[in-house]
N, C-alpha and C positions, 0 to 999 in steps of 0.2 A: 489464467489471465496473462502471465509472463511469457512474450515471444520469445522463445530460444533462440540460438544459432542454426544457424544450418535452413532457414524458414525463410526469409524476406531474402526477395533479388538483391543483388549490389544499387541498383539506383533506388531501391524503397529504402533502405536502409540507411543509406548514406545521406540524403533527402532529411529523412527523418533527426539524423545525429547532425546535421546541418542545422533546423531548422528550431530545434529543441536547446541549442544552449542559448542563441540572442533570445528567445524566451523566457527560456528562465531568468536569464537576468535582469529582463526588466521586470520580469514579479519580483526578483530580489532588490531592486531599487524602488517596484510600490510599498513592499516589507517595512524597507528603512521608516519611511513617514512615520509608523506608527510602532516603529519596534522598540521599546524600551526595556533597560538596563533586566527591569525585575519582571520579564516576562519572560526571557531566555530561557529558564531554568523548565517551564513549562514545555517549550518546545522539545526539553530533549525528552522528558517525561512520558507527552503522549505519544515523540515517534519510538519511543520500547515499548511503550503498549500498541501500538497499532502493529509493529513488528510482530510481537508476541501472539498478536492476537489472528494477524497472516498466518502463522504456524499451524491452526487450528483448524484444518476442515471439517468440516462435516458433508454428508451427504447430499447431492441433488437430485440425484437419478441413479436406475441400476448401474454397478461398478464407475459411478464417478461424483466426484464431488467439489466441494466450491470450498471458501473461504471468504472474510469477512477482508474487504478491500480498504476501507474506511477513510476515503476522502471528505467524505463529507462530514464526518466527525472531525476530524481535522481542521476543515472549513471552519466548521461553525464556533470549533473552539479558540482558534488560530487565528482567522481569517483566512480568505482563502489566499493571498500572497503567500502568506507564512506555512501555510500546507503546505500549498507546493512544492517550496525550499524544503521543507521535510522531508514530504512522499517522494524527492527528487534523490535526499540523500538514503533514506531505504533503501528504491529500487538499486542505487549504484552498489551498497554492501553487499546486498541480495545475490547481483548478479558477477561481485570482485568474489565475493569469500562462498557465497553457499550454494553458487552454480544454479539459481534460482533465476531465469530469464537470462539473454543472451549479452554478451558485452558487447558484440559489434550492434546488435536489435535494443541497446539501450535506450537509444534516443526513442525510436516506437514507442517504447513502453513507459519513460518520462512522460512521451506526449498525451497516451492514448489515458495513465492515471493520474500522473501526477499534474497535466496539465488543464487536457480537457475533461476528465474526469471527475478532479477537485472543483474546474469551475462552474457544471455542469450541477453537480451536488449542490453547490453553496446556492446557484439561481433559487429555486423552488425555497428554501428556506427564507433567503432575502425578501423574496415577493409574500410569502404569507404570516413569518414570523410564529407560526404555531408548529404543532404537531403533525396537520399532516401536510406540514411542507418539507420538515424533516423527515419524515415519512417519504413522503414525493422523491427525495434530494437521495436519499441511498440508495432508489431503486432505481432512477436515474444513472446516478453515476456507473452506476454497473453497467447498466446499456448501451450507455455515449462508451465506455470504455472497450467493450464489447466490441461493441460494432465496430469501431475504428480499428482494433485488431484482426476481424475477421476480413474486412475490406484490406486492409494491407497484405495479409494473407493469400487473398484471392487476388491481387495486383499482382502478388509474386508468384502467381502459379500454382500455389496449392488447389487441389480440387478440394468443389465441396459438395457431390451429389445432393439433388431436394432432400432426399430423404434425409441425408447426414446432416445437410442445413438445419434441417425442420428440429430435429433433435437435440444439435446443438444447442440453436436459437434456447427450443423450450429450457435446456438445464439451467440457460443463463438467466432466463425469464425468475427459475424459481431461486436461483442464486440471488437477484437481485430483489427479489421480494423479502426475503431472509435480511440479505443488507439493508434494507430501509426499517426490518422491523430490528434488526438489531442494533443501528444505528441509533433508533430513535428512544430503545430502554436505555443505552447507554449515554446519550447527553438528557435523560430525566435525575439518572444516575451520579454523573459531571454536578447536573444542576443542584442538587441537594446539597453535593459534597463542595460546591462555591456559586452560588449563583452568579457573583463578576462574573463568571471565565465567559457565560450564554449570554452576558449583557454586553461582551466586550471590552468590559476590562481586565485585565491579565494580572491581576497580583498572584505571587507564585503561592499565598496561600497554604503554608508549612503541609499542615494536615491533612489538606487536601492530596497535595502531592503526593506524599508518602504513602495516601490508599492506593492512586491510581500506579506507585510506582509497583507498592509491595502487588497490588494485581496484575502486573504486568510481569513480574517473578514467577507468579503462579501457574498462570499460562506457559512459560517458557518452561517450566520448570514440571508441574502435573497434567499441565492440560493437554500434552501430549499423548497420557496417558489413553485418554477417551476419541481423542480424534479419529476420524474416518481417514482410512491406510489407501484409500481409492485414490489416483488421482486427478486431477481435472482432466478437461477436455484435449487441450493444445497439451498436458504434461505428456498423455498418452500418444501423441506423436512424438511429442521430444524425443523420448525413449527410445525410438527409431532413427529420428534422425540427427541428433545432436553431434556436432565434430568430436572425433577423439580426441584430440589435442587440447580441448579443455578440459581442465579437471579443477576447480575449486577445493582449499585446505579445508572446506565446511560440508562439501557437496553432500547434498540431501540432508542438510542440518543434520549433520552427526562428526562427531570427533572419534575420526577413524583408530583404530589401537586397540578402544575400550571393547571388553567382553560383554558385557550389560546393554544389552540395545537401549533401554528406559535412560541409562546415566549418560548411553555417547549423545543421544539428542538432546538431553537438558544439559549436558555442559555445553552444547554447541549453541542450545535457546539463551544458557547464561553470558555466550561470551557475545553472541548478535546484541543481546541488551546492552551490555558494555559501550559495543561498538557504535553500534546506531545512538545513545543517549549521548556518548562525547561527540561523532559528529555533529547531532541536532545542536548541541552546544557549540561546538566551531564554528557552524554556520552561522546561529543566534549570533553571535559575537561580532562576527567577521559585516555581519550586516548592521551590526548596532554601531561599529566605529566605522563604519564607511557613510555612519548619518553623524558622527559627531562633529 
């Protein structure tokens, strides 16, 4: 789902990282209205498990596979302003430290998840408040996401033979069917462990925390174990056409040096948690005193 470099013309691109920060910022100034002191701690919470849980593919189709995108878990728990700012500061780590989508193609990829994406997911749950509107809201947001990437793609020249379309298209169909049904055990999951957070209210809820953070460890840390080594659609170009000139200290979520392929990707899952939990908190902040 990550546009690399080397993918999108100069005027899609630039278009794109134009038209994605005055965006974000006015989700970051809807955030303010409702962002309080003691929900901050939340936000860096879920963006290491949504990180964490990025890290985990599983399979779509032969030799290639998806991962769990999860704006609309975000949404639902967050709102979706406050996603946004999250899934906003992901993709940027993603694509500074672990060479995960493009730095110049950042703004695309802001746009494509963390904007229309998140908001995209959240509609379908706002309108029916049940199950299968979160249900509806994951499978969605894959698609709106989706789409808008493959369309910038094909703005910028990439071919995309019917056949190869039709293909694509389907992995993402089953990709996004996966995310709506994984989305939707995980905020039953949320719910149990606080119902506020699905009501919308945000108390950080100690216990709560501390499950979703210690699962968000676990992922980074075994779930890599079981993941499917295939990798997505657009990865599978990268690999072809990515600039040499970037290299990320994380690239391919591994902390190059080590012997032990299992320990270079969980110190790398451990230090993205790090990373991604103090930004979600910088940003909480940074938006809670610019409402003070």
């Amino acid at each position: 789902m990550h546009i690399p470099d080397g993918f999108l013309s100069t005027p899609v691109w630039v278009a794109f990282d134009l038209a994605a920060v005055p965006v974000v910022g006015i989700l970051a100034r809807r955030a303010q209205r409702d962002m309080e002191e003691r929900s901050i701690p939340l936000m860096g919470v879920m963006g290491a498990f949504i990180f964490a849980a990025q890290m985990i593919n599983f399979p779509v189709g032969p030799g290639t596979s998806g991962h769990l995108v999860g704006g609309t878990l975000l949404a639902i728990t967050l709102g979706p302003s406050a996603a946004a700012i999250v899934m906003t500061a992901i993709l940027a780590i993603q694509a500074l430290v672990f060479q995960d989508g493009g730095i110049l193609a950042l703004g695309a990829n802001v746009f494509n998840m963390a904007i229309a994406g998140v908001l995209a997911g959240y509609l379908p749950y706002r309108l029916l408040r049940n199950s299968a509107g979160i249900f509806i809201g994951g499978v969605l947001s894959v698609l709106v996401s989706a789409g808008f990437a493959l369309a910038q793609l094909s703005v910028s020249g990439i071919p995309f033979p019917p056949r190869v379309l039709a293909i694509t298209l389907s992995f993402f169909a089953v990709g996004a069917i996966l995310e709506g049904a994984i989305t939707l055990a995980a905020i039953r999951a949320v719910e149990r462990l606080n119902p506020a957070w699905i009501r919308g209210a945000k108390e950080p809820a100690g216990r709560a925390l501390i499950v979703v953070g210690m699962a968000a460890v676990i992922l980074a840390v075994a779930g890599i174990l079981i993941a499917s080594t295939h990798p997505d659609g657009i990865e599978i170009l990268a690999r072809a056409h990515s600039p040499a000139w970037l290299h990320a200290p994380l690239a391919d979520y591994e902390a190059h040096g080590i012997a032990t392929p299992w320990l270079r990707k969980s110190i790398a899952g451990l230090a993205g948690l790090i990373l991604i939990y103090a930004a979600c908190l910088a940003a909480g902040r940074w938006i809670r005193q610019r409402n003070a």
